[in-house]
Backbone as JSON, one array per atom type, in Angstrom:
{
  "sequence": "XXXXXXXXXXXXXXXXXXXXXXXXXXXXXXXXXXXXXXXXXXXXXXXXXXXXXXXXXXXXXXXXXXXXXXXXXXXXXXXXXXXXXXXXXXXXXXXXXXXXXXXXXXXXXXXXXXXXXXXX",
  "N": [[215.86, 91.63, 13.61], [215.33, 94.66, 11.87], [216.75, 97.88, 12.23], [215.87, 100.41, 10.95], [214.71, 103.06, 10.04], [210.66, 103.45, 9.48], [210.15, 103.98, 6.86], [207.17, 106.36, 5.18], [204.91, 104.66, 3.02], [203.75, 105.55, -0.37], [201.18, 103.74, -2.03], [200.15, 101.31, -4.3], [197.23, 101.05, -6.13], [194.74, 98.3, -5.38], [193.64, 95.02, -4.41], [193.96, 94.09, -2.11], [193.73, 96.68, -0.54], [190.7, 98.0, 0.77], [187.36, 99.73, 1.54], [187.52, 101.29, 4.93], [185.86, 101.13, 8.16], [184.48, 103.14, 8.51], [184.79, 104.61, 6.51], [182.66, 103.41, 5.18], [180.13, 104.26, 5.67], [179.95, 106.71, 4.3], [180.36, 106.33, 1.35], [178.69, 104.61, 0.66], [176.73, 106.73, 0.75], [177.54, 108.26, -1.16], [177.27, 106.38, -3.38], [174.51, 106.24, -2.99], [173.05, 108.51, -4.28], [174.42, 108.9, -6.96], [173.38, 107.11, -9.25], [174.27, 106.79, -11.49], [177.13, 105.85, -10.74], [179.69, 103.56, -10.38], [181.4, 102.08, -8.81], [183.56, 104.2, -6.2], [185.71, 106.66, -5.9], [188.5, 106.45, -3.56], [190.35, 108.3, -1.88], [192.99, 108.63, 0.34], [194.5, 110.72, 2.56], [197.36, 111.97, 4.11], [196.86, 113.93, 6.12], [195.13, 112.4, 7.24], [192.74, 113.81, 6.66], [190.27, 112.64, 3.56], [189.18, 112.08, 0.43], [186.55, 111.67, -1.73], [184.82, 110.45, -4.31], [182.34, 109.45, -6.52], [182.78, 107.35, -9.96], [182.03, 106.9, -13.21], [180.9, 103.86, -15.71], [182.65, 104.16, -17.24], [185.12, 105.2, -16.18], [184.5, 108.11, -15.58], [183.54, 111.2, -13.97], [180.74, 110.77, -11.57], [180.0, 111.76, -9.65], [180.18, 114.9, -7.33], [183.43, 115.99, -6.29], [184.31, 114.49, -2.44], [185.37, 115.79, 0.49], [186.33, 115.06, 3.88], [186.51, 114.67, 6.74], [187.4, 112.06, 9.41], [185.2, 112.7, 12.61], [185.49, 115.74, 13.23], [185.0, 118.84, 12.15], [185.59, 120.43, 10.06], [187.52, 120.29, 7.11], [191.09, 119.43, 7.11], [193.86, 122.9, 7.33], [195.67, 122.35, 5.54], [194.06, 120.98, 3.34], [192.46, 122.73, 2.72], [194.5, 124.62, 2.01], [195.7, 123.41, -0.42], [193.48, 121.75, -1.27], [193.81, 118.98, -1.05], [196.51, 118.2, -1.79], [198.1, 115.65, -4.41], [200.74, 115.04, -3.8], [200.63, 114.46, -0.65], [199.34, 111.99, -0.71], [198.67, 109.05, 0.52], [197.14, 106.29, 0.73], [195.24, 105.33, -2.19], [192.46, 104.0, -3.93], [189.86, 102.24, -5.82], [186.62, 101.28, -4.44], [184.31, 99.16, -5.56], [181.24, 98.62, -6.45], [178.82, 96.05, -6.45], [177.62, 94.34, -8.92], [180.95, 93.71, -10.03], [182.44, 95.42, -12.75], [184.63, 93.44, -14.98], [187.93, 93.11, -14.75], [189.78, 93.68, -16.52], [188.25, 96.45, -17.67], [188.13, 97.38, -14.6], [190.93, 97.65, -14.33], [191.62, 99.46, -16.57], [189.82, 101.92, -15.51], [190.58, 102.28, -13.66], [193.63, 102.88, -13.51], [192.97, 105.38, -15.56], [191.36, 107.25, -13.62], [192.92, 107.17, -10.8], [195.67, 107.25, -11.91], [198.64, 105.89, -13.51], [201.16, 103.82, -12.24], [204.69, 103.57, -11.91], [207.36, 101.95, -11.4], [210.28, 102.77, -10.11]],
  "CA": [[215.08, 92.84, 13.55], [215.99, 96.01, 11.3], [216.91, 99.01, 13.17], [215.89, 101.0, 9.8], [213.08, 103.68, 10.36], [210.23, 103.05, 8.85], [209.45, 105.09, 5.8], [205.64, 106.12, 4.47], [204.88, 104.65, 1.18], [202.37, 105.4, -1.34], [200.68, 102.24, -2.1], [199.31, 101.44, -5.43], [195.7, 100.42, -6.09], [194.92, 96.86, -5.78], [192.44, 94.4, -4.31], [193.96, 94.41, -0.03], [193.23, 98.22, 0.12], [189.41, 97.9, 1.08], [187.19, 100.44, 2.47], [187.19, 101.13, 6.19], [184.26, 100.77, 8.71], [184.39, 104.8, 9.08], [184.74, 105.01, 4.83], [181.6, 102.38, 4.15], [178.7, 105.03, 5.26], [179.84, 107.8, 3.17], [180.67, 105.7, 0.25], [177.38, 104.15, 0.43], [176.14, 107.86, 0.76], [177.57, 108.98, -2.35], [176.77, 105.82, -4.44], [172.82, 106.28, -3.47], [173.33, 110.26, -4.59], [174.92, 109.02, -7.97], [172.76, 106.59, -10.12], [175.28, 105.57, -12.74], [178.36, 104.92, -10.53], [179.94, 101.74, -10.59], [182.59, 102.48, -7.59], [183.97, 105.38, -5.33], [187.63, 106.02, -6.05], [188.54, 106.54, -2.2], [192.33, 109.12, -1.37], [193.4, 108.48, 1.84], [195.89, 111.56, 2.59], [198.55, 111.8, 5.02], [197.14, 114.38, 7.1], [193.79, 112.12, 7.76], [191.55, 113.88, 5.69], [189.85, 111.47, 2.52], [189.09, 112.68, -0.93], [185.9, 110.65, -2.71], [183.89, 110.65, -5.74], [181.76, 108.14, -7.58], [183.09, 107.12, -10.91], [180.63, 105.81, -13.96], [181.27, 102.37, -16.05], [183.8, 104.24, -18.3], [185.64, 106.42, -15.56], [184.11, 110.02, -15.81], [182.87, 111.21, -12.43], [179.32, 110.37, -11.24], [179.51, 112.77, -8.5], [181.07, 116.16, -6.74], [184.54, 115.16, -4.89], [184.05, 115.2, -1.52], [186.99, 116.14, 1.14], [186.35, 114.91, 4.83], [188.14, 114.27, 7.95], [186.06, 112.19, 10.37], [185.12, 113.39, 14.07], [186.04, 116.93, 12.94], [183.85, 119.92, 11.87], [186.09, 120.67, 8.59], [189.35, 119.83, 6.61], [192.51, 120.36, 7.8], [194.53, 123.93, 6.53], [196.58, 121.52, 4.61], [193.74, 120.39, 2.63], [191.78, 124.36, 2.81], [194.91, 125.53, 0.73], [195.97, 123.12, -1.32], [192.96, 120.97, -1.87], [194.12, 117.38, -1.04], [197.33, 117.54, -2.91], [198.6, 114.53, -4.86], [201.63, 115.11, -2.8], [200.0, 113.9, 0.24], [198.44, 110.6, -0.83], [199.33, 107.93, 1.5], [196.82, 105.33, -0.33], [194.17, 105.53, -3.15], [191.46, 102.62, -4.51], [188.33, 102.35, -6.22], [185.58, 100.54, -3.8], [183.78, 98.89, -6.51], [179.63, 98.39, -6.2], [178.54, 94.88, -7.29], [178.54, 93.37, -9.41], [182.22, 94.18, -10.19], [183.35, 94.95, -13.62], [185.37, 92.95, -15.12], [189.59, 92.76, -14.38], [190.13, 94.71, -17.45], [187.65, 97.42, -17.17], [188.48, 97.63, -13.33], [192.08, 98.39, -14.69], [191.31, 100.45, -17.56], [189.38, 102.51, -14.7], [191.39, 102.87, -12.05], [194.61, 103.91, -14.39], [192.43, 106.92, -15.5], [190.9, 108.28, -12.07], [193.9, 107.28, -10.24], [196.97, 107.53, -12.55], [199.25, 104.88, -14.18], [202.17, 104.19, -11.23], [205.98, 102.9, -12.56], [208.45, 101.63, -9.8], [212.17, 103.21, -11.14]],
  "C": [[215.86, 93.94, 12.85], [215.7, 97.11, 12.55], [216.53, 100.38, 11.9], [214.81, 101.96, 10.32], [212.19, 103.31, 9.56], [209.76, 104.41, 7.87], [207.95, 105.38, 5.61], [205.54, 105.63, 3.42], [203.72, 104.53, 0.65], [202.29, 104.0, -1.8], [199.88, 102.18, -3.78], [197.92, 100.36, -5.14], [195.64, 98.99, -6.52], [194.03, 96.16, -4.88], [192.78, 94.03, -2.44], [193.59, 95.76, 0.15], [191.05, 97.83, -0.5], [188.75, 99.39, 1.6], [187.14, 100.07, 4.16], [186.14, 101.24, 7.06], [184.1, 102.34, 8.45], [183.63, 104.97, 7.76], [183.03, 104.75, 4.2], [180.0, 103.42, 4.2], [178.62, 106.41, 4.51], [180.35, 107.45, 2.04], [179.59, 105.17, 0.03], [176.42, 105.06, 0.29], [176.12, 108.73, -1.0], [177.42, 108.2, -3.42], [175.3, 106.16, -4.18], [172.65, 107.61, -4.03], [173.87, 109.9, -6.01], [174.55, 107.33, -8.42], [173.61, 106.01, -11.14], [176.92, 105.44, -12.39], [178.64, 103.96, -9.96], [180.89, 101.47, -9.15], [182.78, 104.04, -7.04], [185.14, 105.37, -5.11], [188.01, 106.91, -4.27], [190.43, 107.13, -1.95], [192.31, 109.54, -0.04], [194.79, 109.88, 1.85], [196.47, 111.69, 3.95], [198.16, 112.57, 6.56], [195.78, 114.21, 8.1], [192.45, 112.61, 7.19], [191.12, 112.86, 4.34], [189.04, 112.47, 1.29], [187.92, 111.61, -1.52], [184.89, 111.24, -3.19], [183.55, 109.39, -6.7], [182.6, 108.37, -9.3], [181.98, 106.14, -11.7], [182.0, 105.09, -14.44], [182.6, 103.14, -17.39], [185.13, 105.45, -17.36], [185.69, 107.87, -15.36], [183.88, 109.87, -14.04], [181.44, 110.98, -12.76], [178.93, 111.31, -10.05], [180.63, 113.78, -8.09], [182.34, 115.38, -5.99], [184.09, 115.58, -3.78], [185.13, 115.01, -0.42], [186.12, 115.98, 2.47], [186.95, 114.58, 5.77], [187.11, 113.88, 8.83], [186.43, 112.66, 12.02], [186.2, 114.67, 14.37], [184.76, 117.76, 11.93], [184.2, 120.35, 10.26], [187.43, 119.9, 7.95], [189.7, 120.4, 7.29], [192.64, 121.8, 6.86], [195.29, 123.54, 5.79], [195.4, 121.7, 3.51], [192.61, 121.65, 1.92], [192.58, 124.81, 1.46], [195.28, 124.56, -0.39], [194.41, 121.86, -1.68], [192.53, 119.35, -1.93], [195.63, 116.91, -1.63], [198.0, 116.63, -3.16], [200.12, 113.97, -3.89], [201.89, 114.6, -1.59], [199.36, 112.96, 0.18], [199.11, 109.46, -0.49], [198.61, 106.55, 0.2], [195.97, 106.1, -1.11], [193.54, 104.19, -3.92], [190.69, 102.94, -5.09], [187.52, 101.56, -5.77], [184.31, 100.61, -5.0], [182.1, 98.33, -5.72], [179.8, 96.56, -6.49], [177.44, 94.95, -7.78], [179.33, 94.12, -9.81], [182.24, 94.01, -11.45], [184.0, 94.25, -13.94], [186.71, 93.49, -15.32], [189.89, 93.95, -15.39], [189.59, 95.84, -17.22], [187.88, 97.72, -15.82], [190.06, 98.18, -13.3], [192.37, 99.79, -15.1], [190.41, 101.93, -16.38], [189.99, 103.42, -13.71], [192.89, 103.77, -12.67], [193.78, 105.36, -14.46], [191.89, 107.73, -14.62], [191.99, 108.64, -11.54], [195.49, 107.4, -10.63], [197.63, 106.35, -12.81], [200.6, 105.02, -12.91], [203.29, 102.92, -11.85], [206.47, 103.13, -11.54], [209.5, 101.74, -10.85], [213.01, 103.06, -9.36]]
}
């Protein structure tokens, strides 16, 4: 057994980060509200609040972001002043509709919503 603490680590986007049961009825909320997106890029942040917004078939948005925290009335004051910031992003995905893009385009996608991530 390590005696090490355990660190947090940002996680990059990839096909085990799923939505969660909580995630699936307001992800299903904001694909019927947005007609030409293909997925819902989904930011999990640190202090429990969630960041999502439909994305169309070339990565633009398809819909308003929307910032929630469930079984709570608002965001946190974390997320009041700064927004959600990048700073705070435990995970981040894109919960894809079906039929799924194809591998490439699901790449090409997720790089531009969610950012290009290099391990140094």
């Amino acid at each position: 057994m390590s005696s090490r603490p355990k660190i947090k680590k940002k996680t990059t986007p990839g096909p085990e980060l799923k939505a969660q049961k909580n995630e699936e009825a307001m992800i299903a909320g904001i694909l019927e509200g947005s007609p030409e997106g293909i997925g819902v890029a989904v930011i999990r942040l640190e202090c429990g609040c969630r960041k999502m917004a439909a994305v169309d078939k070339i990565g633009e948005p398809a819909s308003k972001v929307i910032i929630y925290r469930d079984d709570a009335e608002s965001i946190c004051d974390a997320c009041k002043k700064d927004n959600g910031a990048f700073a705070r992003v435990l995970t981040q995905f894109i919960h894809w509709q079906e039929p799924l893009p194809d591998g490439a385009t699901r790449m090409k996608i997720e790089a531009k919503v969610l950012g290009v991530y290099t391990n140094q």
